[in-house]
C-alpha positions in Angstrom: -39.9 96.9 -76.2 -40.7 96.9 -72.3 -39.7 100.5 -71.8 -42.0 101.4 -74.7 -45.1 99.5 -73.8 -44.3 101.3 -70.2 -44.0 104.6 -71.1 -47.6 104.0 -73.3 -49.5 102.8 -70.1 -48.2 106.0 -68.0 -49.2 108.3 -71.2 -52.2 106.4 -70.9 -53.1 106.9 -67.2 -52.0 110.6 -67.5 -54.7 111.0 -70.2 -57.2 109.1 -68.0 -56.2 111.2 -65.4 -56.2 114.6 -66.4 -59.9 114.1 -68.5 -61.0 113.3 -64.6 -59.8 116.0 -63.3 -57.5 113.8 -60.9 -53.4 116.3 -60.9 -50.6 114.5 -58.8 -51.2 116.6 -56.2 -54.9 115.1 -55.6 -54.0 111.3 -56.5 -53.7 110.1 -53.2 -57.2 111.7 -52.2 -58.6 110.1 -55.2 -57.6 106.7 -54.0 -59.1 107.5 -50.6 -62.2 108.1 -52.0 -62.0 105.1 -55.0 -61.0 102.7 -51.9 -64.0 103.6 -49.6 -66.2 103.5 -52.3 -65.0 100.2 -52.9 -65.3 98.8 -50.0 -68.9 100.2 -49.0 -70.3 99.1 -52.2 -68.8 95.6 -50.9 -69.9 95.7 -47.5 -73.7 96.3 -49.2 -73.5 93.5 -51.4 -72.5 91.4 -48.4 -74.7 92.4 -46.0 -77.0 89.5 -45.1 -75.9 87.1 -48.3 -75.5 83.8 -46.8 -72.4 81.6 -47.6 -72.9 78.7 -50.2 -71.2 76.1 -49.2 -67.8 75.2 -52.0 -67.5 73.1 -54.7 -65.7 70.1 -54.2 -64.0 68.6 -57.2 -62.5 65.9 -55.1 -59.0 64.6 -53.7 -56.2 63.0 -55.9 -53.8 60.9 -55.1 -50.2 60.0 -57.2 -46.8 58.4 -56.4 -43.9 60.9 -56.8 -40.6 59.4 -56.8 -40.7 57.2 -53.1 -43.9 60.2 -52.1 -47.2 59.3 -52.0 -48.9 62.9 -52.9 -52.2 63.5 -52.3 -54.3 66.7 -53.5 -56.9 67.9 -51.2 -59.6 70.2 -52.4 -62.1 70.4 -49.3 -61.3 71.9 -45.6 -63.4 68.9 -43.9 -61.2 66.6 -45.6 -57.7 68.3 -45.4 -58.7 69.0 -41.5 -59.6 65.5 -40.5 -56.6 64.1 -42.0 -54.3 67.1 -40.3 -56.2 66.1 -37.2 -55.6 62.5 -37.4 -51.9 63.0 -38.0 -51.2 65.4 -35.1 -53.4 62.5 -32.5 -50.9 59.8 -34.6 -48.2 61.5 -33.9 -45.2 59.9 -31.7 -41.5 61.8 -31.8 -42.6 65.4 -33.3 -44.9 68.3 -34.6 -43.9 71.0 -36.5 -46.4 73.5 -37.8 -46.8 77.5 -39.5 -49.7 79.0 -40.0 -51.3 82.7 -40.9 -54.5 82.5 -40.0 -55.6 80.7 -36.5 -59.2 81.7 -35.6 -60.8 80.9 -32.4 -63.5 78.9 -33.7 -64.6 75.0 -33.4 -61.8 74.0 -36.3 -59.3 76.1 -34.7 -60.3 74.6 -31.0 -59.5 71.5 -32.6 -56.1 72.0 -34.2 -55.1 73.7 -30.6 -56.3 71.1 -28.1 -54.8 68.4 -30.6 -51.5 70.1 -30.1 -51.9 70.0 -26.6 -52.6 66.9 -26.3 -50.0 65.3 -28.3 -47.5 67.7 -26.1 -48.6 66.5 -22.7 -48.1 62.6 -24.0 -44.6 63.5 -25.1 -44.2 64.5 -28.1 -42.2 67.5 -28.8 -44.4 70.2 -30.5 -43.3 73.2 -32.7 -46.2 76.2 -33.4 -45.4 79.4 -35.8 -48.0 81.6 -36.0 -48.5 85.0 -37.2 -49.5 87.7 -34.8 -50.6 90.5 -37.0 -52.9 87.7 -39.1 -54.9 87.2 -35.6 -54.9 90.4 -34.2 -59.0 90.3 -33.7 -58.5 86.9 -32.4 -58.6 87.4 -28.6 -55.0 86.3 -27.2 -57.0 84.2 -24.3 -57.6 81.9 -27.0 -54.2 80.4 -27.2 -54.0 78.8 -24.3 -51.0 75.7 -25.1 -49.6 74.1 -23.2 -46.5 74.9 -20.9 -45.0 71.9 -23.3 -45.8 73.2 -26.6 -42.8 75.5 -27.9 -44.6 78.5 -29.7 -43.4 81.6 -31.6 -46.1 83.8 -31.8 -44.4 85.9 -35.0 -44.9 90.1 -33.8 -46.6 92.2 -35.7 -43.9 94.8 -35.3 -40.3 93.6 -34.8 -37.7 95.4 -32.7 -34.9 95.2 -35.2 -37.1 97.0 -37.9 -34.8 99.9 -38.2 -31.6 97.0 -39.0 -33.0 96.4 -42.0 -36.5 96.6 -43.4 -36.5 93.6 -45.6 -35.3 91.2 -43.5 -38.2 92.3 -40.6 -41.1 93.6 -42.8 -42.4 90.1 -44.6 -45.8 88.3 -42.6 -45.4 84.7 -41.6 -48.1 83.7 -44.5 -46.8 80.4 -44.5 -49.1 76.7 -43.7 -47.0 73.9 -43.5 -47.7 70.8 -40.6 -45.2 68.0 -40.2 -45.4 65.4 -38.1 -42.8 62.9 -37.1 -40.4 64.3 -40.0 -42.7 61.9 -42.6 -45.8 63.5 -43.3 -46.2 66.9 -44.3 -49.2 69.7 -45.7 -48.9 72.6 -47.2 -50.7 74.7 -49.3 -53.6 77.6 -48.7 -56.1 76.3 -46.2 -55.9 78.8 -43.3 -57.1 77.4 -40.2 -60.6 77.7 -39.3 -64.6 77.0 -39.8 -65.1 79.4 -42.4 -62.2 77.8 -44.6 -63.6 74.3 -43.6 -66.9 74.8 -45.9 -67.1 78.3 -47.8 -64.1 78.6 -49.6 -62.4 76.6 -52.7 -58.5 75.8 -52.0 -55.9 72.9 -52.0 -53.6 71.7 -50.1 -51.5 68.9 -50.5 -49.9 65.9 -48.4 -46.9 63.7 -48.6 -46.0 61.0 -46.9 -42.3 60.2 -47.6 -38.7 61.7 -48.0 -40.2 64.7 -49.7 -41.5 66.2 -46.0 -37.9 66.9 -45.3 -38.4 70.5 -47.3 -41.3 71.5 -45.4 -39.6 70.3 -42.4 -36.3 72.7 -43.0 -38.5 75.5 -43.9 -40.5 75.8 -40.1 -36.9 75.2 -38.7 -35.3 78.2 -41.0 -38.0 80.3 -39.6 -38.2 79.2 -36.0 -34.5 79.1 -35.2 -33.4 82.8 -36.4 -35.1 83.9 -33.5 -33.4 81.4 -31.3 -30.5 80.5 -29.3 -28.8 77.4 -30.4 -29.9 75.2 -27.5 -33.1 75.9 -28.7 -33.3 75.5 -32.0 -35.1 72.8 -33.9 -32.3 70.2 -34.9 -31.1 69.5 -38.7 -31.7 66.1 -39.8 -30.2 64.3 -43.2 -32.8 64.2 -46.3 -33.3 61.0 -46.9 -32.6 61.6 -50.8 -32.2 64.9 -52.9 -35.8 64.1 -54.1 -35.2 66.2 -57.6 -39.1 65.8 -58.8 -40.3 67.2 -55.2 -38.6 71.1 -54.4 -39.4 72.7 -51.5 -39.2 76.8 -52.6 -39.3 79.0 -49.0 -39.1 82.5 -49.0 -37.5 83.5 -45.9 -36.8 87.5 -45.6 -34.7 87.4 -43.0 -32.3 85.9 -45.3 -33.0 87.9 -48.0 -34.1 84.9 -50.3 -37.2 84.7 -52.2 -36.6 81.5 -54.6 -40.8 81.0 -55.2 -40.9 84.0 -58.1 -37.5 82.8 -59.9 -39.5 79.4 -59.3 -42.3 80.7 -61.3 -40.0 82.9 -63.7 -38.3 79.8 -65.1 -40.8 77.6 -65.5 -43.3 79.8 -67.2 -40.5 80.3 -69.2 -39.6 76.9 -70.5 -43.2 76.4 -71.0 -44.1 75.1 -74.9 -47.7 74.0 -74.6 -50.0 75.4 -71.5 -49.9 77.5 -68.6 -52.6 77.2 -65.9 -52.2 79.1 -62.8 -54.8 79.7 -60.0 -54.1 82.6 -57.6 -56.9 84.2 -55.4 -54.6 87.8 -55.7 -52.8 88.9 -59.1 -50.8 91.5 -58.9 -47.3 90.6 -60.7 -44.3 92.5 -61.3 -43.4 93.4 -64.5 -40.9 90.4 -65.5 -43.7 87.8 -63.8 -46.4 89.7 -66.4 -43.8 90.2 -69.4 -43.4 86.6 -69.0 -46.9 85.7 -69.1 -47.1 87.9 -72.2 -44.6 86.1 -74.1 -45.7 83.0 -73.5 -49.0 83.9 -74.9 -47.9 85.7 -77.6 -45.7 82.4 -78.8 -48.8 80.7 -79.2 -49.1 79.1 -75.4 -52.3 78.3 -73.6 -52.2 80.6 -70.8 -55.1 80.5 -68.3 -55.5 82.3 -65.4 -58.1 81.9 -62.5 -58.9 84.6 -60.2 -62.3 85.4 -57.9 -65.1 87.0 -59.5 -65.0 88.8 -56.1 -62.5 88.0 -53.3 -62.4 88.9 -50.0 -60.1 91.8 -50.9 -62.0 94.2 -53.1 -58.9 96.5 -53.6 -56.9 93.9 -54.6 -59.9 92.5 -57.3 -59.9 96.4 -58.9 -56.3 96.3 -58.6 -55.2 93.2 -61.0 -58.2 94.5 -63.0 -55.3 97.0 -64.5 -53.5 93.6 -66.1 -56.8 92.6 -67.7 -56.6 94.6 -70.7 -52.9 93.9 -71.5 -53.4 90.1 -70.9 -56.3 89.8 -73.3 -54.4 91.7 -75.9 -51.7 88.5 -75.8 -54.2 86.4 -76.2 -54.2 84.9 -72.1 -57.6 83.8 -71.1 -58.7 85.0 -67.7 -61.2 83.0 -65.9 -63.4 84.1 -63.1 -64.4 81.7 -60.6 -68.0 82.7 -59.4 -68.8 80.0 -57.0 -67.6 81.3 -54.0 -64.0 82.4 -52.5 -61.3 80.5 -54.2 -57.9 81.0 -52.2 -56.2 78.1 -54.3 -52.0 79.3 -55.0 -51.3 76.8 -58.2 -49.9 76.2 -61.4 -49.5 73.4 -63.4 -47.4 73.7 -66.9 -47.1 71.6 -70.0 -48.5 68.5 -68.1 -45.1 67.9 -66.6 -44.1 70.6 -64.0 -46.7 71.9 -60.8 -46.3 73.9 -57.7 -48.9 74.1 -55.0 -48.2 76.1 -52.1 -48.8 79.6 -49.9 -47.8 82.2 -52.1 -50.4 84.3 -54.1 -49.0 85.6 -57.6 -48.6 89.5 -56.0 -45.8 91.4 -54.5 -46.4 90.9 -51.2 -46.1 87.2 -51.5 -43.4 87.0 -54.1 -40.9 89.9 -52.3 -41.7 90.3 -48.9 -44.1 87.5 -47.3 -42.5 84.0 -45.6 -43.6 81.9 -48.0 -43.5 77.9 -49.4 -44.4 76.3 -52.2 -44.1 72.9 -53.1 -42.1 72.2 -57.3 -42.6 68.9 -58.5 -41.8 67.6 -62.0 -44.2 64.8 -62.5 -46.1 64.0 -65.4 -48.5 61.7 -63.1 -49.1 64.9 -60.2 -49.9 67.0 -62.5 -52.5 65.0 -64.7 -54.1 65.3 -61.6 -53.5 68.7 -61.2 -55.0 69.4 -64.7 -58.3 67.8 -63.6 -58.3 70.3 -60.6 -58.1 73.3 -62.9 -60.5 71.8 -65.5 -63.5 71.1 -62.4 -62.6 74.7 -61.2 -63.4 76.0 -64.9 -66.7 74.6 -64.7 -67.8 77.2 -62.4 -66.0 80.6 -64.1 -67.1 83.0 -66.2 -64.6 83.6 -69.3 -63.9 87.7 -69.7 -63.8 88.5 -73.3 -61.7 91.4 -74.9 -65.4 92.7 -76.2 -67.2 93.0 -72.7 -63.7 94.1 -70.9 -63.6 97.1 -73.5 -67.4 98.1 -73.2 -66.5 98.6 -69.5 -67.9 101.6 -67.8 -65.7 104.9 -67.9 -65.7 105.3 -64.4 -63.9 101.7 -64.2 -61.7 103.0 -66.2 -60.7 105.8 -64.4 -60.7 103.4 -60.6 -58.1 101.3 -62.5 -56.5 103.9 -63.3 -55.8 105.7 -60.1 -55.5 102.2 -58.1 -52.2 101.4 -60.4 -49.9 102.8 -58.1 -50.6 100.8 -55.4 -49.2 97.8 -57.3 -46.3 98.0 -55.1 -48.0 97.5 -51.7 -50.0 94.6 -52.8 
């Protein structure tokens, strides 16, 4: 049934093709000329529109086995408390991150570092160097006691193996003295503080110990043994709080079986939150499925991101989705760079990793899995304050679409892969 419904979309693209007058041979042009279009039309509509500040739906606390959880929905509020951790802290810091600008917020998170180094306290930074190329390197001045692993945009043993080498450190993770831990989307800096909707979480407790073990997986395969970050014990198994890490220099990428298996034990609702979809065909056949065996399935996605590409690109999985009966919400408020799902008001993950390929099968990556009827009633009133600000797409206005959408879709499908 697969193979059939995929041989009907490529008949269908050829069609769509062919009556624009878009051959093989002049595809790739056709993107060129689809993408700059995009992105002008964008840079227009931006041009001088000032930022609204974000909705704030508020932070929400639960008790997860022997973790107090705690969901934050505002920068300001998930900064101070980062902030205030990292000037608490007494044995260790531990942190990953993707973007670092060089702004007041990420002045903050650096001096902080700094400071907690030159009192002793034996500090760990990750961060990725192709995320902050236009970040001048004069910023990140730490100190001569901060251990830091700037991750290359370009790494030497490339040609060893492309997989292992290719993925972006798009991880944010902070732990300090092995007992609290954040993860979750907030990127650090002022723009994230204020303008855009996300979540990040905190735990305080045995749970940390993932997040912990994920920074040190990273930081010590480029490491000699004396100076990697040690292993400690977990203090429990913690089977209601998983820590999922993608790591591509091992070759594993547990976050999309994460999703797979959960979305397929789902029997009642499905709400996921992604700022990017672009899903393989087993993450979307699943999604189908569920629909089509009478599931709520809702997904949230920007009206308009800060990728435009990306936005026309999952615009090719509306029509299919719809069909199944998902409903697709588009959050209009502002930016929303949440990465959540919460199913059946039993299971949630929160985490780093967008529903796309690049996050699922290439990216360093964690999200959090906990089983938790308690976590994720407060998950579900998350999802139901973000729905207050999204517009609903119906199968009526999606099919009275312009023909000239159409055809963009169209010729943007085959850039699933890179995306």
């Amino acid at each position: 049934m697969n193979a059939m419904r995929a041989l009907a979309e490529i008949r269908e693209r050829r069609i769509i093709l062919k009556a624009a007058g878009v051959g093989a041979a002049s595809l790739l042009g056709a993107q060129a000329v689809v993408v700059a279009s995009l992105v002008g039309v964008d840079w227009w509509k931006q041009r001088g529109r000032k930022q609204r500040d974000a909705p704030r739906p508020g932070t929400y606390t639960a008790q997860v086995q022997d973790s107090a959880m705690t969901v934050y929905t505002s920068g300001e509020d998930v900064y101070e408390d980062m902030l205030e951790a990292i000037d608490g802290a007494e044995r260790s810091i531990h942190m990953e991150t993707f973007i670092w600008k060089g702004d007041e917020i990420g002045q903050r998170f650096l001096d902080g570092m700094n400071r907690a180094a030159e009192r002793g306290v034996k500090v760990f930074v990750i961060y990725d160097g192709f995320a902050n190329t236009v970040v001048p390197h004069s910023f990140y001045r730490f100190s001569e006691k901060v251990d830091v692993f700037r991750v290359p945009a370009v790494r030497r043993p490339f040609w060893k193996g492309p997989l292992r080498f290719s993925g972006l450190c798009h991880s944010k993770i902070l732990v300090v003295d092995d007992n609290i831990g954040f993860v979750g989307g907030f990127n650090i800096g002022s723009m994230y503080s204020r303008h855009w909707r996300d979540t990040h979480i905190r735990e305080i407790g045995p749970a940390v110990w993932g997040l912990r073990n994920a920074i040190a997986a990273v930081w010590n395969e480029h490491r000699a043994p004396e100076h990697a970050i040690e292993w400690i014990p977990p203090k429990n198994w913690d089977p209601e709080v998983r820590v999922s890490p993608n790591l591509p220099i091992q070759l594993v990428y547990p976050i999309r079986g994460m999703y797979l298996s959960a979305i397929e034990r789902a029997r009642d609702h499905i709400w996921i939150n992604t700022p990017y979809f672009v899903p393989d065909q087993q993450i979307l056949d699943t999604l189908l499925a569920a629909a089509r065996r009478g599931v709520d399935v809702r997904i949230m996605v920007p009206k308009d991101s800060n990728h435009i590409v990306a936005d026309w690109v999952s615009r090719g999985f509306y029509g299919q989705l719809l069909e199944a009966g998902v409903t697709i919400l588009l959050y209009a408020a502002c930016m929303i760079h949440s990465k959540t799902a919460t199913i059946d008001g039993e299971w949630s993950t929160v985490g780093t990793a967008n529903l796309d390929r690049l996050s699922l099968s290439f990216n360093y990556e964690t999200n959090v899995e906990i089983v938790d009827k308690d976590f994720a009633a407060e998950m579900e009133k998350v999802f139901l304050s973000d729905s207050t600000h999204c517009d609903e797409l119906t199968s009526p206005a999606w099919r009275d679409r312009h023909p000239m959408a159409r055809v963009a879709e169209v010729v943007l499908a085959p850039l699933r892969p890179l995306m």
